[in-house]
C-alpha positions as YAML, in Angstrom:
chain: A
units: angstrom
residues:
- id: 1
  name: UNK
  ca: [-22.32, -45.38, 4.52]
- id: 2
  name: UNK
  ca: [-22.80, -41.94, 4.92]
- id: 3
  name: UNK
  ca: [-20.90, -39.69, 1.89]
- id: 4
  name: UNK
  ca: [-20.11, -36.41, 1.61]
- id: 5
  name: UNK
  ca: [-21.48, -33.59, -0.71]
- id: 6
  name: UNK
  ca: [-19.46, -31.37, -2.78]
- id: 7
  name: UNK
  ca: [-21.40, -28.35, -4.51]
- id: 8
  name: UNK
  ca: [-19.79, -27.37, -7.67]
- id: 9
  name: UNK
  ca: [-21.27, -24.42, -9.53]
- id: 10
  name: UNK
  ca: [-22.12, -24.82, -13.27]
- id: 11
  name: UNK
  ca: [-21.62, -21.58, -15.32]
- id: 12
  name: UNK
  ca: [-24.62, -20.35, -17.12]
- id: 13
  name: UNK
  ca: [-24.13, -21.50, -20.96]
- id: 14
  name: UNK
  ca: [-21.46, -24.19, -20.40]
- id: 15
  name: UNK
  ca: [-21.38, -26.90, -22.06]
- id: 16
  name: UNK
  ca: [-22.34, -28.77, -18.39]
- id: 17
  name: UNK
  ca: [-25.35, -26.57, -18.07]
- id: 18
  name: UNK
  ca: [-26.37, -27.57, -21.46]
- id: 19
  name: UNK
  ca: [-25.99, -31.45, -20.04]
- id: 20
  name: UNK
  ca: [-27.59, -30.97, -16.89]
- id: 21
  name: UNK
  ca: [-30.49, -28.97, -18.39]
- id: 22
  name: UNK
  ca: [-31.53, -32.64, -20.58]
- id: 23
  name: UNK
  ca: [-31.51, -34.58, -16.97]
- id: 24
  name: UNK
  ca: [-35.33, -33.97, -17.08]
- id: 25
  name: UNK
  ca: [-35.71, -36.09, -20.22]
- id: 26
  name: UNK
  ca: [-32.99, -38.16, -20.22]
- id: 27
  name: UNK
  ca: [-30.91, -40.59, -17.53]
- id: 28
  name: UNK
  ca: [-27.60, -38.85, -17.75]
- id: 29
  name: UNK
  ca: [-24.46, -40.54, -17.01]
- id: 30
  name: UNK
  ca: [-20.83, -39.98, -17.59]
- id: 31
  name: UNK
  ca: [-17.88, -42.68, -18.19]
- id: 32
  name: UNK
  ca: [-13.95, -42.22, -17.79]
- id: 33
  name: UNK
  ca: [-11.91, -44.92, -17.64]
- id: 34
  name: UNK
  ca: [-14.43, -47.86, -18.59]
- id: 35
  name: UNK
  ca: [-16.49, -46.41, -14.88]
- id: 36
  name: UNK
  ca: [-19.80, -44.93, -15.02]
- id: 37
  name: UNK
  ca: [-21.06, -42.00, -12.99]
- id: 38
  name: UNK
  ca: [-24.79, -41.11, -12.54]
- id: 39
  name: UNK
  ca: [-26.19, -37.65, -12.52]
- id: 40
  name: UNK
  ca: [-29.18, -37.52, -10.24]
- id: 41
  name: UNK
  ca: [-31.10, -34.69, -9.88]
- id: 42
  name: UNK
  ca: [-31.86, -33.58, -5.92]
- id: 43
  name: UNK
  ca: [-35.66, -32.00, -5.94]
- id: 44
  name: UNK
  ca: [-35.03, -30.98, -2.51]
- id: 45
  name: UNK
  ca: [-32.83, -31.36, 0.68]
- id: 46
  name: UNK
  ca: [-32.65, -34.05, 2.32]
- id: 47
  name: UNK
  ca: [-33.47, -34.14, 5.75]
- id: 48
  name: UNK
  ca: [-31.76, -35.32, 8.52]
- id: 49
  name: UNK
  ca: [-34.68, -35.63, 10.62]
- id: 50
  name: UNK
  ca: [-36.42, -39.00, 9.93]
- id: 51
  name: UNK
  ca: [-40.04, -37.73, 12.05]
- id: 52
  name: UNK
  ca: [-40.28, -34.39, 9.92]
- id: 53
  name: UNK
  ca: [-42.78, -35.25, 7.65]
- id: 54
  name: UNK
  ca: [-44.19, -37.90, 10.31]
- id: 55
  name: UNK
  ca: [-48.54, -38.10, 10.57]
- id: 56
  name: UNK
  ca: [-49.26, -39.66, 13.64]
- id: 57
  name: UNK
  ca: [-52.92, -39.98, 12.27]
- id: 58
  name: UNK
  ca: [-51.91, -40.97, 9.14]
- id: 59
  name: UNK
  ca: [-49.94, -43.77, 10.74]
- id: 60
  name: UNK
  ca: [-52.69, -44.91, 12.54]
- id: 61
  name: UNK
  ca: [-54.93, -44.95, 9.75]
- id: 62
  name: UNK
  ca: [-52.28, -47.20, 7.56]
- id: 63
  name: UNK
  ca: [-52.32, -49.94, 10.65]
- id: 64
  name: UNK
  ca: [-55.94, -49.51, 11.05]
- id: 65
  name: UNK
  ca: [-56.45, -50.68, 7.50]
- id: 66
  name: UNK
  ca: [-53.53, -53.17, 7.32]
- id: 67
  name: UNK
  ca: [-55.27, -54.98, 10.00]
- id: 68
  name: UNK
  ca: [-56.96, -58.23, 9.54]
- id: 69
  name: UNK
  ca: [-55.17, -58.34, 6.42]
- id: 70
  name: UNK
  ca: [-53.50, -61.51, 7.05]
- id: 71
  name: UNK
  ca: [-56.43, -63.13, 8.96]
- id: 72
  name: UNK
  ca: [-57.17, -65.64, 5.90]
- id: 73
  name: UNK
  ca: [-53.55, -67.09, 6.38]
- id: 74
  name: UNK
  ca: [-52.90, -70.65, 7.60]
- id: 75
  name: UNK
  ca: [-50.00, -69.43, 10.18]
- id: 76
  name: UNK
  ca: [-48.63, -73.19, 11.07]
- id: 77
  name: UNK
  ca: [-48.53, -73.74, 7.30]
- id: 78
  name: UNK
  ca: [-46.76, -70.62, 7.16]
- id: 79
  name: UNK
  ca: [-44.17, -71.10, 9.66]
- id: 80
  name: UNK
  ca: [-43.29, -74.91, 8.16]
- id: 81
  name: UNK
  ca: [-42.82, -72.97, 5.22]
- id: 82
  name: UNK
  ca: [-40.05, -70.74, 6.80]
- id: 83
  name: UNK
  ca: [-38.08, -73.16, 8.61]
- id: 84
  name: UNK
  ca: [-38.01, -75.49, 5.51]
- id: 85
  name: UNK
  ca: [-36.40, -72.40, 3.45]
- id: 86
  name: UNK
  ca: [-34.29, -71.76, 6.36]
- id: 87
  name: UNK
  ca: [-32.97, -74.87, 5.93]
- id: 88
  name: UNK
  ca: [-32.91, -75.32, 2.24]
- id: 89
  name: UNK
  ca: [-30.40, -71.96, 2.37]
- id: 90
  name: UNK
  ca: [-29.95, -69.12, -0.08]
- id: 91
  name: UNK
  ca: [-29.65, -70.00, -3.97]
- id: 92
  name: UNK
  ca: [-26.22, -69.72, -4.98]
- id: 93
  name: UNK
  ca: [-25.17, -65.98, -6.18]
- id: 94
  name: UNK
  ca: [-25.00, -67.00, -9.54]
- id: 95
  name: UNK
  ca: [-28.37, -68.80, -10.37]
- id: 96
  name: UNK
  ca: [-30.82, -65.94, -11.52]
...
């Protein structure tokens, strides 16, 4: 889910801008009524295109050296494997 961004600007000297300047050091987060909120801070803009930064060479290169990489593998053994854990199910949500 997609959320929107408010800008809010922090006044030179304020107590936030005191708080904001110790995000590099610390993980800063604030609490009101027993919730916690998490200060990130945004090195640069996200974009909205997902192929900006895409490398069609690099790409290539990543599948070029991913392949074979699975060639020692026992694929029957590893599609018993699947269907048995398919069948055993998920562990419950609260074993660890």
């Amino acid at each position: 889910m997609h959320r929107a961004t408010k800008t809010i600007q922090v006044r030179p000297g304020s107590e936030l801008d005191r708080l904001l300047a110790e995000i590099d050091s610390v993980d800063l987060q604030f609490e009101r009524d027993g919730v916690r909120y998490r200060i990130n801070r945004v090195e640069e803009e996200l974009s909205n295109d997902i192929w900006s930064d895409y490398d069609p060479d690099l790409a290539l290169a990543g599948i070029r050296s991913a392949a074979g990489s699975w060639s020692d593998i026992d694929a029957e053994a590893l599609k018993d494997e699947l269907y048995r854990a398919r069948e055993r199910g998920s562990p419950p949500s609260t074993r660890p």
